[in-house]
C-alpha positions in Angstrom: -14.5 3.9 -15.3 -15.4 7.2 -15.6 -12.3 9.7 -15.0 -13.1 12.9 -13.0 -10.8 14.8 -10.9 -11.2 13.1 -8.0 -10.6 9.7 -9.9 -7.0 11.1 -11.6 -6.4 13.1 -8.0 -6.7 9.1 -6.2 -4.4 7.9 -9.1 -1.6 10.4 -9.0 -1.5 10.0 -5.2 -1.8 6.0 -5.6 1.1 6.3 -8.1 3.5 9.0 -6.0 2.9 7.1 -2.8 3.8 3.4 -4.2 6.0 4.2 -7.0 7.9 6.2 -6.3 7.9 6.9 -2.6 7.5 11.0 -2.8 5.6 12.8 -0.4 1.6 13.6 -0.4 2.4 17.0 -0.7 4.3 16.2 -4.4 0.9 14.9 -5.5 -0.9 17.8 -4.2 1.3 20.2 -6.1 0.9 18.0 -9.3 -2.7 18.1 -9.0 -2.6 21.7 -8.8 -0.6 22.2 -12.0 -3.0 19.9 -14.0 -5.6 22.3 -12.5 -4.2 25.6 -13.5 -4.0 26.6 -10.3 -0.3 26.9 -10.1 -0.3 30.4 -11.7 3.8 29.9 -12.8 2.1 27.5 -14.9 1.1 28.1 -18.3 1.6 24.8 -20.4 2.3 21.3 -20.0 3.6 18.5 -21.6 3.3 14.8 -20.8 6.0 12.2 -22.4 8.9 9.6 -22.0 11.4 8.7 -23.9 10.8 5.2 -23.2 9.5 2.3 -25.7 10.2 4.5 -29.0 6.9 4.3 -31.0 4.8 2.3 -28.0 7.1 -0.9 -28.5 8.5 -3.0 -25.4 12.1 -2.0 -25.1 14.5 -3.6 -23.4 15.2 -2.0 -19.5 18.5 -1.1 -20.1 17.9 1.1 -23.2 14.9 2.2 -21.6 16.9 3.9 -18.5 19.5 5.2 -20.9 16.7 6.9 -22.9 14.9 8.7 -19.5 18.4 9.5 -18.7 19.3 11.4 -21.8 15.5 13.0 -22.1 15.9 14.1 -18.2 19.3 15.5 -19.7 17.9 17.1 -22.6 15.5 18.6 -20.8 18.1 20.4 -18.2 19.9 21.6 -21.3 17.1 23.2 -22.9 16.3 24.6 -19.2 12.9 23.2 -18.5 11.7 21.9 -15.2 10.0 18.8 -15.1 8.7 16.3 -12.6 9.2 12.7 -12.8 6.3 10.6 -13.1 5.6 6.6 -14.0 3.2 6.5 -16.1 1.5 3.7 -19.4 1.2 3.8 -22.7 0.2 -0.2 -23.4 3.5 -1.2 -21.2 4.4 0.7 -17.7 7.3 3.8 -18.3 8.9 6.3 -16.8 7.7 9.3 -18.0 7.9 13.4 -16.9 4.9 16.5 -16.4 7.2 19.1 -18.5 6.5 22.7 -17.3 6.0 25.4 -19.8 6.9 23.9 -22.5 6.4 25.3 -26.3 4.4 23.0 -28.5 7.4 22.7 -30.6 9.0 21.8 -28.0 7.5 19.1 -27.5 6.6 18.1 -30.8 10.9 17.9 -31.2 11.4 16.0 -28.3 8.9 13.6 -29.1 10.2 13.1 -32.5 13.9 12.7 -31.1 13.0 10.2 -28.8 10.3 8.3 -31.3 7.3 8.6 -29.6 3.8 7.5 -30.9 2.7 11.3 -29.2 2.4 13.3 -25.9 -0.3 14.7 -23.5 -0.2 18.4 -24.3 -2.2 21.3 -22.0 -2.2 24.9 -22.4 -5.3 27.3 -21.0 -5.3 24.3 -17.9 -7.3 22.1 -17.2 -7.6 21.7 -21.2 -5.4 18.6 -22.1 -5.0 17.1 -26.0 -3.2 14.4 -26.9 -0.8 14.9 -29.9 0.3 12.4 -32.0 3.2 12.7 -33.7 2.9 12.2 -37.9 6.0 10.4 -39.0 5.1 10.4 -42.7 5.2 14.1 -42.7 
């Protein structure tokens, strides 16, 4: 399947509306972040800090990590937006707005990640993975 915007915009609404039971409108407003058309906007980042290093983990330590990243991510003072999301098994992840790259880059190492979905100059989106050996 071939993924154009209106593809991801049917997903993300798909998602919000059966996951998580949020509004049309929250999918609307994500859309328009991953756009660039939210001009408060200026980077993204994409992660969870669920299943370290893309291994099954068991659900209670995978609440307890989203927990403490949702928390780490008030303490460093960035919004974000909850979002489910997969990387080989289904996780809780967050859209993180106007994050630094080495922000990211620290959380992602914190919480063991195999890498995050980064965007800056939107709609431009890389994926980063994250070099453990280094």
């Amino acid at each position: 399947m071939k993924l154009t915007k209106q593809t991801l915009r049917s997903l993300i609404k798909e998602v919000v509306t059966e996951k998580k039971g949020k509004s049309v409108l929250l999918s609307e407003q994500i859309i328009d972040i991953l756009e660039g058309k939210n001009s408060s906007v200026s980077t993204i980042g994409i992660m969870s800090g669920q299943n370290p290093r893309a291994q099954p983990t068991a659900p209670d330590v995978n609440a307890r990590l989203d927990s403490e990243l949702k928390q780490d991510l008030m303490d460093i003072g960035l919004k974000f937006i909850a979002i489910g999301g997969m990387f080989g098994s289904p996780e809780d992840s967050v859209l993180i707005l106007n994050p630094t790259r080495d922000q990211m880059h620290d959380l992602n190492r914190k919480y063991q990640q195999w890498g995050y979905v980064w965007g800056q100059d939107l709609p431009k989106f890389m994926m980063m993975q994250i070099n453990y050996d280094s």
